[in-house]
N, C-alpha and C positions, 0 to 999 in steps of 0.2 A: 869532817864527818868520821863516824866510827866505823872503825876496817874488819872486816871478815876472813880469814883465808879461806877459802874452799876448795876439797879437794876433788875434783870432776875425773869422771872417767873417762865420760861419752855416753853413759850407760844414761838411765832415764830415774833411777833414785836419785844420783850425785845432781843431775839438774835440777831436778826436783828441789833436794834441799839448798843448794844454791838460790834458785828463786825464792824461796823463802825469807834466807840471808836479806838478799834483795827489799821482801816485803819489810822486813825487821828494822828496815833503816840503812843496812850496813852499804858501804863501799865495796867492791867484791875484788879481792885479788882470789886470782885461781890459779890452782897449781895441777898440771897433769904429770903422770909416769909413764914412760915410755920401758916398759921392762922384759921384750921379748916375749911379748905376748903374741899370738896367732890373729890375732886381728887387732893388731897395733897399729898400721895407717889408718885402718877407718876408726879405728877408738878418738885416734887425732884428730881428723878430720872433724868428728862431731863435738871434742872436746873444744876446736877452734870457733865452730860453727854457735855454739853454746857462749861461750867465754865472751863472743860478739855482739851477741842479742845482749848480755849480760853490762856491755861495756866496761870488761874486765881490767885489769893489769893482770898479765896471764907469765907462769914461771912455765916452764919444760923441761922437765927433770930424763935422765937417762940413766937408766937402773941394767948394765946387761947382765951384771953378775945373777942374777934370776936363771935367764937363761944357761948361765954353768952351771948352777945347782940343778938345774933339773926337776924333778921328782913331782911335779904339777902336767895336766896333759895342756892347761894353758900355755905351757914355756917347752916341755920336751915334744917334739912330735914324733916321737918314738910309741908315745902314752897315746889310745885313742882316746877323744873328748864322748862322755857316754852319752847316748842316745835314745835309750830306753825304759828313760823316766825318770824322775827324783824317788832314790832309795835313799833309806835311814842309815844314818852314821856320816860322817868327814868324805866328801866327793875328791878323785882324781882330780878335779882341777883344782882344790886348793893348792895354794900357794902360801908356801913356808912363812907365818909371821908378815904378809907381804904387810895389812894394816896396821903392824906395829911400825915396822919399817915406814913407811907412809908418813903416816902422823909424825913420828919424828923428824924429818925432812922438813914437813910443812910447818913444824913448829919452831924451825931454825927461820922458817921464811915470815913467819908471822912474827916471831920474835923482831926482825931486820923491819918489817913492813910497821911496826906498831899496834897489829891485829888484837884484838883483843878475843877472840873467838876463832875457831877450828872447827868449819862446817863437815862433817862426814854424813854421806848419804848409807849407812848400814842401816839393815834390818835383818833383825832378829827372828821374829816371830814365823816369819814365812818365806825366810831364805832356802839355801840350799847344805844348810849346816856346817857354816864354817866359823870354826870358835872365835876368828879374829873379829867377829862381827855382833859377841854377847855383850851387852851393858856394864856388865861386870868387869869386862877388858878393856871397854874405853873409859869408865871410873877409875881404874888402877895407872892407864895410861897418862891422864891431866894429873894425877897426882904425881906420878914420875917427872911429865914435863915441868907442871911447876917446879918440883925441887930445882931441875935442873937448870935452869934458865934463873935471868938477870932475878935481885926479888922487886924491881918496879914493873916485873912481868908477870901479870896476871893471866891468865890464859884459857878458857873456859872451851870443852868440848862439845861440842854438840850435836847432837844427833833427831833430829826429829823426826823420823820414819821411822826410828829401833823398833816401835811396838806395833805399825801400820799391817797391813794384811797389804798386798800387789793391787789389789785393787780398791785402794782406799788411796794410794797412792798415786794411781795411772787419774784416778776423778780427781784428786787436790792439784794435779799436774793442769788437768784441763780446765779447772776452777782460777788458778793461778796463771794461765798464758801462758805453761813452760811450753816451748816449740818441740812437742815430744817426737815429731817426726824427723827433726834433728838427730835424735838419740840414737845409741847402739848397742845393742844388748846382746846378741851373737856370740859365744862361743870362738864357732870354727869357720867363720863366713866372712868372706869381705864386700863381695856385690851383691850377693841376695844372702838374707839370712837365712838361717839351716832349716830352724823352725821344731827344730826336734832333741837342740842339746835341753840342758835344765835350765838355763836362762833364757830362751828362747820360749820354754814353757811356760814359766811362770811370768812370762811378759803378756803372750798369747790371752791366758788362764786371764790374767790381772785387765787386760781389754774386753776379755770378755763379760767377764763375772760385773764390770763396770757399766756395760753396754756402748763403749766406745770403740769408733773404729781405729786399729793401728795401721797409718798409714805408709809403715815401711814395706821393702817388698819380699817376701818370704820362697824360699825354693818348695819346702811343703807347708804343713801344719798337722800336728797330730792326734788320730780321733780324739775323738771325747770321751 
């Protein structure tokens, strides 16, 4: 069978496009990063809980050097994670290049696995504006990986949410069986979610706008 790598977070895009993988035929190996994030056991936790429903062969990568550099409120807790809404321009929680970083990693393992494809669950359209996540940087990226790699290594990226809206995706999630109440999309939360970082909202926003219910458990939620 034809092999996928997919790179899961926990988060409910990365499953997302994983089940897809799934739909597509593929064999799923999944790769998660463990990189000093503030809610990196429950990221696991759901990345495991996902990867099983999936019947994966699952990697677990360990990234702390994130946490030396700093400069994301994801990895420094020095940085507060904001609370106040999705504003315009690059968010404190991005993380330095982290999906360039990523995909390389998973293409050393897809490379090793046979994979002929490199599932990433970005979106573009209606993130929270982080460049590592425009079309334009994972087109540049498959072209880097091919060069770099074996040449009976073919490698193709994929993205099938890049141009989705949150709630076009939370419905294809429900269309599809992903167990999205697996998922974890939190910020700064590990037993109940915040409810009120940018991820948090746009998960909220993308259930509602859907008319599904999210059946994770939330500490607020914020007006409308």
């Amino acid at each position: 069978m034809r092999k996928a790598l997919c790179i899961i977070s926990g988060g409910m895009d990365s499953a997302v496009a994983a089940y897809i993988a799934k739909r597509e035929g593929y064999e799923i190996v999944a790769v998660h990063f463990n990189y000093g994030q503030r809610t990196e056991k429950r990221e696991l936790k759901a990345f495991r809980d996902i990867a099983a429903s999936l019947n994966a062969k699952t990697y677990e990568i360990d990234l702390p050097f994130f946490k030396q550099i700093g400069a994301s409120a994801l990895t420094d807790e020095s940085l507060a994670v904001p609370t106040e809404g999705i504003k315009p321009g690059i968010p404190i929680t991005y993380v330095p290049f982290r999906n360039g970083i990523f995909l390389s990693i998973a293409a050393a393992i897809a490379e090793k696995e046979g994979a002929e494809a490199i599932y990433i669950g970005v979106v573009e359209e209606d993130s929270s504006g982080y460049p590592d996540c425009r079309e334009s940087f994972i087109q540049a990226m498959q072209r880097a990986i091919n060069l770099g790699t074996k040449d009976a290594t073919h490698l193709v990226i994929k993205t099938p949410l890049i141009h989705l809206k949150k709630e076009d995706i939370v419905a294809l999630g429900a269309k599809l069986g992903v167990p999205l109440e697996l998922t974890w999309s939190c910020y700064q939360s590990e037993e109940m979610a915040c409810g009120v970082c940018d991820s948090c909202r746009l998960r909220l926003k993308g259930f509602e706008k859907a008319g599904i219910e999210d059946k994770i458990p939330y500490k607020t939620t914020p007006a409308s």
